[in-house]
C-alpha positions in Angstrom: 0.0 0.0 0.0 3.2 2.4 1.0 4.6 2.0 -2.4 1.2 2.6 -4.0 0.6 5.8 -2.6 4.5 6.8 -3.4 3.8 6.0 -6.9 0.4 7.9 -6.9 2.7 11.3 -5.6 5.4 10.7 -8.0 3.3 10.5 -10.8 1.1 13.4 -9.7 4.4 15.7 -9.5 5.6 14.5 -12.9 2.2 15.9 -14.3 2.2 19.2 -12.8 5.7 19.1 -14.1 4.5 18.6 -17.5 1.7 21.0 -17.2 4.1 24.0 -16.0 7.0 23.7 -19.0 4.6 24.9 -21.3 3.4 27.7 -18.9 6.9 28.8 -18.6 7.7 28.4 -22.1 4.7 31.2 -22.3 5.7 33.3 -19.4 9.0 33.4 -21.1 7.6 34.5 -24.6 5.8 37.3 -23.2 8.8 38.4 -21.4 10.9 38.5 -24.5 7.8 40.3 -26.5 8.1 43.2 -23.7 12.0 43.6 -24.7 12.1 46.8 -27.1 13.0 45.5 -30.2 16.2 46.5 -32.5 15.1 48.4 -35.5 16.0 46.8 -39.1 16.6 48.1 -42.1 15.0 46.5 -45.1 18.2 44.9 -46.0 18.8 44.1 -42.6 15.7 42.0 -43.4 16.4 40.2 -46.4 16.3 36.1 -46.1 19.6 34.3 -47.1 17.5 32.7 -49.8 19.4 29.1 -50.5 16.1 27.9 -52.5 13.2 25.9 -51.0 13.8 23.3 -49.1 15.2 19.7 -49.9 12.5 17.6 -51.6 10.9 15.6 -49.4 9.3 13.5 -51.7 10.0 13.2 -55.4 6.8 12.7 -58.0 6.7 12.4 -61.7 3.7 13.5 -63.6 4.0 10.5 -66.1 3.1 8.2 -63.5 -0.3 10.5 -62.6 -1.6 10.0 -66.4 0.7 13.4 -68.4 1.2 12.0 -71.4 3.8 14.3 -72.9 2.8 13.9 -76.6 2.0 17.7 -77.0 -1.8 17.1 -78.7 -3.6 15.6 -75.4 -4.1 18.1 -72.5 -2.3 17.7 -69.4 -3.4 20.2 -67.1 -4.7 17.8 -64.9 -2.7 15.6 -64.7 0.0 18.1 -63.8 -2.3 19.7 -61.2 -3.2 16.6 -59.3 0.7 15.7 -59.2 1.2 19.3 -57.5 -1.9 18.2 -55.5 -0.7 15.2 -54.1 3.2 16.8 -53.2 1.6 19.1 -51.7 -0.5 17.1 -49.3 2.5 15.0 -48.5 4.0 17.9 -47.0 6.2 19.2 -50.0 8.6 17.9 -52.4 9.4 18.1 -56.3 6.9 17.5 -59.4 9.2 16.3 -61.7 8.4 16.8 -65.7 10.8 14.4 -67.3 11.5 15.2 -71.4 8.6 15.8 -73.5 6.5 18.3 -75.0 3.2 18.7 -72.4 0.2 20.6 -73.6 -1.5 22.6 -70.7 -3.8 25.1 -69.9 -2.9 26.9 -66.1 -2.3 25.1 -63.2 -1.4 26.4 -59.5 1.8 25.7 -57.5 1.2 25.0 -53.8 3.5 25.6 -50.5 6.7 23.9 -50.2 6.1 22.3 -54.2 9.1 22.8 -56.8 8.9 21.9 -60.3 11.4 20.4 -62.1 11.3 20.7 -65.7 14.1 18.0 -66.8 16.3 18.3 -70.5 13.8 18.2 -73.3 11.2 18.7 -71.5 8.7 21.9 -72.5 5.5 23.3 -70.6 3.4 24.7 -73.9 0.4 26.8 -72.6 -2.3 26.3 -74.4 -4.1 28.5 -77.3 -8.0 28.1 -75.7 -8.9 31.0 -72.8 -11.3 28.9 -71.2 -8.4 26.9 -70.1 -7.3 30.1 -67.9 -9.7 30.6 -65.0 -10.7 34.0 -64.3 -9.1 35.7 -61.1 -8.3 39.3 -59.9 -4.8 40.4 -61.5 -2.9 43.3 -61.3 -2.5 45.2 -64.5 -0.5 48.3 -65.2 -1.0 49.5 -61.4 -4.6 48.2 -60.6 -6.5 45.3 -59.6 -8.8 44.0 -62.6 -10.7 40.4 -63.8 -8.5 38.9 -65.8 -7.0 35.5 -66.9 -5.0 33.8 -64.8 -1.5 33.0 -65.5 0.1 30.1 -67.2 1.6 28.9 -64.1 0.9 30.6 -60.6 1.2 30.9 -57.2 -0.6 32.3 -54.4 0.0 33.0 -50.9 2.3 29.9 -51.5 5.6 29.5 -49.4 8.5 28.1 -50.1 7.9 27.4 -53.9 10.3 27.2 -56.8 10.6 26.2 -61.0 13.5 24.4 -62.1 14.8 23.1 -65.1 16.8 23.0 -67.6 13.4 22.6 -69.3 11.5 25.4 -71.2 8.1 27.5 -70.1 6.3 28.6 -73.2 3.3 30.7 -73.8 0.8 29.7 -76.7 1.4 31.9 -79.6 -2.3 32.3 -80.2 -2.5 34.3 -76.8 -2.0 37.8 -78.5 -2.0 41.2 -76.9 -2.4 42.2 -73.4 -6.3 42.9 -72.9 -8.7 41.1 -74.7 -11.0 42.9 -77.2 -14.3 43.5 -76.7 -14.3 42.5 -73.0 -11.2 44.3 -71.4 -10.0 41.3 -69.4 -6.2 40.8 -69.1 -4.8 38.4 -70.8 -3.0 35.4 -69.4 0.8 36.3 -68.1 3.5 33.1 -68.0 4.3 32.8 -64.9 2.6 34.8 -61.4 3.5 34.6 -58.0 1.0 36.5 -55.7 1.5 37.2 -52.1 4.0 35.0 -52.3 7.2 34.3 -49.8 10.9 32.4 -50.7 10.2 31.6 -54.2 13.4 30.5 -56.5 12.9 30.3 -60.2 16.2 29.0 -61.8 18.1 27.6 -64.5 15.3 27.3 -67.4 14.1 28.5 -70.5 10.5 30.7 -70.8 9.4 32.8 -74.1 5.8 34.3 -73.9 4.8 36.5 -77.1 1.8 39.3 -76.4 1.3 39.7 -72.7 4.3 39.7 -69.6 5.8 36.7 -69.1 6.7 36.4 -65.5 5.3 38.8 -62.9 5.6 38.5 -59.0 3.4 40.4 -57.4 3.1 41.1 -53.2 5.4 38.5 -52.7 8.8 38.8 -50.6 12.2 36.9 -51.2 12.0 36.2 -54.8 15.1 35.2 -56.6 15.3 34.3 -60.3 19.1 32.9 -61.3 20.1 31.7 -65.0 16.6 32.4 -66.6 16.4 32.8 -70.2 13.2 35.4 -70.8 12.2 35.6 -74.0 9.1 37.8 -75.0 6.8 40.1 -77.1 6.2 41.7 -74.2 8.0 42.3 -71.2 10.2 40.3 -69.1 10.3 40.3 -65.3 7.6 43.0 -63.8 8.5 43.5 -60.5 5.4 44.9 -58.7 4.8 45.9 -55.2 7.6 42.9 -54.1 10.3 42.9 -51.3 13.6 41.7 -51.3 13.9 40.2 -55.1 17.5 39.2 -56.6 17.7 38.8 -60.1 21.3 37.3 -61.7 22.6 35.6 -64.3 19.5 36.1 -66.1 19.4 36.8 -70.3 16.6 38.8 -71.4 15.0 39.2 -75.3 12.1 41.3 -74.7 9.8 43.8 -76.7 8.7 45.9 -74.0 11.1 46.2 -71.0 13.2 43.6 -70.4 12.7 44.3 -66.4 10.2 46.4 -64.9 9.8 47.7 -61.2 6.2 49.1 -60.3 3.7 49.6 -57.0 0.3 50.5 -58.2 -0.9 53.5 -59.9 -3.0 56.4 -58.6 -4.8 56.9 -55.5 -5.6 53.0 -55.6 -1.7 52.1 -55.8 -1.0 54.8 -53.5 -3.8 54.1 -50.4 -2.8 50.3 -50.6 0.6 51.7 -50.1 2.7 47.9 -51.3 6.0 49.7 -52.5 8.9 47.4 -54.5 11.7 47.1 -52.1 15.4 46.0 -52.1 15.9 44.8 -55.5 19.1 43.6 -56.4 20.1 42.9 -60.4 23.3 41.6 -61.2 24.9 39.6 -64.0 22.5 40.2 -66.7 22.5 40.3 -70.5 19.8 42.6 -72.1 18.2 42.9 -75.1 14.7 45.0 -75.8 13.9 46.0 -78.8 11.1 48.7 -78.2 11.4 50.3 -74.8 14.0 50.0 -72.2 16.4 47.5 -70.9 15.4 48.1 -67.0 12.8 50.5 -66.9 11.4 52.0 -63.1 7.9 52.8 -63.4 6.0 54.5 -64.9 3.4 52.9 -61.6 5.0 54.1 -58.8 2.2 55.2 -56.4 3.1 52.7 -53.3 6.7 53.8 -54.0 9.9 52.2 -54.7 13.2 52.5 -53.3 16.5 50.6 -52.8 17.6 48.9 -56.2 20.8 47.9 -57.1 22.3 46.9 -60.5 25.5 45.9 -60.9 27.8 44.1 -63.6 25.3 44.5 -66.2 25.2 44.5 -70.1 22.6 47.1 -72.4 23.2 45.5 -75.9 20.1 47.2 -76.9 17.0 49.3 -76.5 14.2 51.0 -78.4 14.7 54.0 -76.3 16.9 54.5 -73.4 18.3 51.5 -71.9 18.0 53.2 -68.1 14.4 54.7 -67.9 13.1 56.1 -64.7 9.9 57.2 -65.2 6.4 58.5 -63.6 4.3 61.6 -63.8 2.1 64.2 -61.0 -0.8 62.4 -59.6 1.1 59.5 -58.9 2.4 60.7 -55.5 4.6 58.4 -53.1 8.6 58.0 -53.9 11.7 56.7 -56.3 14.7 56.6 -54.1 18.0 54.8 -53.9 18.6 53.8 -56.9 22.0 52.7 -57.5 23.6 51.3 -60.8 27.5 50.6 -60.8 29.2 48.9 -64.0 27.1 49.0 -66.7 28.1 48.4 -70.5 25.5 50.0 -72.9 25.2 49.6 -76.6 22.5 49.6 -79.4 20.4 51.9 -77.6 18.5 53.8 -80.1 17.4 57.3 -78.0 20.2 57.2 -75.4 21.5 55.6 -71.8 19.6 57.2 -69.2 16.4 59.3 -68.9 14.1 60.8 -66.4 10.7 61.7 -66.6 8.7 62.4 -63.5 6.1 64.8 -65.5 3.9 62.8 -67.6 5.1 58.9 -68.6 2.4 56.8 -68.4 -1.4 56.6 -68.1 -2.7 59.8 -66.3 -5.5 57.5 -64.5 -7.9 60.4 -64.5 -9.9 61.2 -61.9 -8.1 58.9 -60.0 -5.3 60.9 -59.0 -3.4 61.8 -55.6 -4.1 65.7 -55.7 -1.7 68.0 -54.4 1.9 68.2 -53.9 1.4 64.8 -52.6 0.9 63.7 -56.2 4.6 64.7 -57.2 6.6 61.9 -56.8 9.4 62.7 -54.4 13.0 61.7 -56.0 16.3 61.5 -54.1 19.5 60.0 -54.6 20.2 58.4 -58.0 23.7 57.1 -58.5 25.5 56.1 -61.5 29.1 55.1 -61.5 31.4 53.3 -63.7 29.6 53.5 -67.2 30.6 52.6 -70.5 28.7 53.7 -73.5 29.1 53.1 -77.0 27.4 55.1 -79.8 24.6 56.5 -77.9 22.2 59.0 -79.0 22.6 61.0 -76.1 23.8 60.1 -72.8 21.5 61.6 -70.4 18.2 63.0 -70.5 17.1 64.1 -67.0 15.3 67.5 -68.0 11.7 65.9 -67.3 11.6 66.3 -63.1 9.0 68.8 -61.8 10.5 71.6 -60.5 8.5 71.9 -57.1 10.2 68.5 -56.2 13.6 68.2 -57.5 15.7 65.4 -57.8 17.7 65.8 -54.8 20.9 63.7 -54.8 22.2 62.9 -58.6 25.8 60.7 -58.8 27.2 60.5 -62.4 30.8 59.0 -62.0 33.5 57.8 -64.1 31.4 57.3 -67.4 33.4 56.8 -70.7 32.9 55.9 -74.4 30.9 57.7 -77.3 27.8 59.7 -77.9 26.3 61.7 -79.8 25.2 64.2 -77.4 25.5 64.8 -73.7 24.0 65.5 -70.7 20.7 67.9 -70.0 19.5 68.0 -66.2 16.9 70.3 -64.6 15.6 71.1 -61.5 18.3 68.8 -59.3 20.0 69.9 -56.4 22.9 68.1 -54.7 24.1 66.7 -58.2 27.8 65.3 -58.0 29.1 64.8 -61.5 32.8 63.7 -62.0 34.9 61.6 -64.3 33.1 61.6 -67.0 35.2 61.0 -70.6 32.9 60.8 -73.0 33.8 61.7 -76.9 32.1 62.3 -80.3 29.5 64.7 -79.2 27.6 67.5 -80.8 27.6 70.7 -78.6 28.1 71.5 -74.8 28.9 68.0 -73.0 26.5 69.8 -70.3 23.1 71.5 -70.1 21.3 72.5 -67.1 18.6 74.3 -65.1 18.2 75.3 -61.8 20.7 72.4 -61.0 23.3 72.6 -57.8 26.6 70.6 -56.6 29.4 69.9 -58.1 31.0 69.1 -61.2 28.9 71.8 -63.3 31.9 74.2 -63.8 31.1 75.1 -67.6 27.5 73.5 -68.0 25.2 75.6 -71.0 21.6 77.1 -69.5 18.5 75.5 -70.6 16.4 77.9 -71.9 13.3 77.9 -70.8 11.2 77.2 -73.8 13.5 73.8 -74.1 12.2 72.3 -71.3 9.2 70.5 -70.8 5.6 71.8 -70.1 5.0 71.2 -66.5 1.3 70.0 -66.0 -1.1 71.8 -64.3 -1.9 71.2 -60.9 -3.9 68.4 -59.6 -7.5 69.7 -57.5 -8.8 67.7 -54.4 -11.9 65.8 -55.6 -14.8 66.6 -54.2 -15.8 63.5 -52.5 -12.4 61.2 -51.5 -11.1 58.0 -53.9 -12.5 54.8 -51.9 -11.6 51.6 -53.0 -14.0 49.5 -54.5 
């Protein structure tokens, strides 16, 4: 009986044991959510982004009925094989060699696709085969198709190959005619956090071909982008690296936006911490890495680096926007650049009027003039350009403040114009084959402008009228 009742306490103090460690751990948590926190910058916050995890399991669609013979329809078998990865906690959906017919299917959490050699993803030329969603479009939230391949609110996710992501040619133009829906992109991730696209092949013809949207810690490494439209649209995304990548495009080969007019600026998402490195360009209408022209939730903090402009429609750098976009471009650094084949020139900046006025849907005010502030340039070479910079398009009651333009060489055929800048630092620049002053300004200060020619007024651009408040306030709906 003695040893009964000393088993009956021992057991008894072993549960209120068990009960209390996760009271404690509790107690504890709450103590360390009192501790004032140490503020982070936004690179402070960027993930170390080795890829998604290590497949846990590995699944081929082939053995979930894909037949690979590029006449059936795969879609579902493709979807289910995503399905059943996914529900098994994660893993790879391998596509082994082939040529796979499908309309859009959905990646899911912790799911990588693995396009093997010879195998190729062709999207099919019927819409119904692209369910209709909300999409972002040029700044706003529409009905539209959805993409080829997406992703939303997904964690974790990735695309693989060597194998090859290709839009239907059928598929042409970005909005479909009579009913304004937007037509299917290639690839979309939405909301979206750690996603790793590398080492394949994707051509899309009328609309964008790979467009992250909302989503944080996106990298894309070794991706050939081929397209009739443009490449890589960063939009309202943190934290994005973007190397090694070769891009063909017809319309930017990569763009940076955040939403346009008062919609893009009361949502507030801005594009964040975007680092481009390594990468070959080719565009043949617009530019080579163009910021904006939908800037309303902001963007700051991009970095390019080691990059190569082998040709553009217009400029190959292109920073652009216009008054009743409001919010900010800041921080943008580029740093050895090569720059060739561009048809208008290297660099230009238009805060007055690029893009779609969005009328009457506009951020009134001075709060509709995009605030600009440090832009920095270094180590540029340019061959043959039509004119090296055009930065005369900046609204005078918000100047550019902070302009770097450092140790640029090679030819052109005319020089610099800048207006309304303040705290410009221009040095090193050795630049031949020019027509007229290598300089031009207005109402510019800093250094390096012994010598510059004034801008008359009649040169510069017409700066718009201001914007009213509306009678009754922009609500989202």
């Amino acid at each position: 009986m003695k040893n009964l009742i000393q088993r009956r306490r021992f057991l008894k103090k072993a549960a209120q044991s068990a009960l209390a460690a996760p009271m404690l751990a509790v107690l504890k948590g709450m103590a360390e959510t009192d501790e004032p926190k140490k503020k982070t910058s936004c690179a402070d916050e960027r993930r170390e982004q080795p890829g998604p995890a290590k497949p846990a399991v590995s699944l081929n669609v082939k053995d979930y009925g894909a037949t690979g013979d590029g006449k059936r329809k795969d879609t579902d078998a493709i979807q289910q094989t995503i399905e059943r990865c996914s529900v098994f906690g994660g893993g790879e959906v391998v596509v082994p060699a082939g040529d796979y017919l499908t309309g859009a299917f959905v990646l899911r959490s912790g799911v990588v696709l693995r396009l093997e050699e010879g195998a190729t993803l062709n999207g099919s030329p019927d819409m119904p085969d692209y369910p209709l969603t909300q999409v972002r479009w040029e700044g706003h939230w529409i009905k539209g198709y959805s993409a080829l391949i997406s992703a939303t609110g997904a964690e974790n996710v990735g695309i693989r190959g060597p194998g090859k992501i290709i839009g239907s040619p059928a598929v042409e133009g970005r909005l479909e005619r009579p009913s304004g829906l937007r037509l299917p992109a290639l690839i979309e991730f939405v909301g979206c956090r750690d996603v790793r696209m590398e080492d394949c092949f994707t051509q899309n013809y009328g609309m964008w071909s790979i467009h992250p949207t909302y989503s944080e810690n996106v990298t894309f490494k070794n991706v050939v982008v081929k397209s009739g439209a443009d490449g890589i649209d960063v939009d309202s995304c943190r934290h994005v690296t973007i190397d090694g990548c070769d891009f063909d495009t017809t319309d930017d080969c990569i763009s940076l936006k955040s939403g346009r007019g008062v919609e893009g600026y009361m949502i507030a998402r801005p594009t964040e911490d975007v680092r481009i490195s390594n990468c070959t360009f080719v565009d043949k209408v617009w530019a080579c890495i163009g910021i904006g022209s939908e800037t309303s939730g902001g963007i700051r903090d991009v970095h390019v680096d080691h990059c190569k402009c082998l040709g553009a429609g217009t400029f190959a750098i292109y920073i652009k926007s216009r008054q009743g976009r409001g919010a900010f471009i800041e921080n943008i650094n580029m740093n050895d650049l090569e720059v060739s084949g561009a048809k208008k020139g290297f660099l230009r900046l238009n805060i007055l009027n690029s893009g779609i006025a969005d009328t009457p849907n506009l951020v009134p005010g001075d709060a509709g003039i995009p605030t600009i502030r440090n832009f920095d340039f270094r180590n540029i070479k340019v061959a043959d350009v039509p004119e090296l910079v055009d930065g005369i398009g900046i609204h005078p009651r918000k100047p550019l403040d902070g302009f770097v333009f450092e140790n640029v060489t090679g030819t052109c055929q005319k020089g610099i114009s800048l207006a309304n800048i303040k705290n410009a630092h221009l040095s090193g620049i050795k630049v031949t084959c020019f027509d007229g002053a290598l300089l031009s300004t207005s109402n510019v200060s800093g250094t390096g402008l012994t010598g510059a020619k004034q801008i008359g007024l009649a040169e510069l651009p017409k700066v718009p009228d201001p914007i009213l408040t509306p009678a009754e306030p922009y609500k989202l709906h």
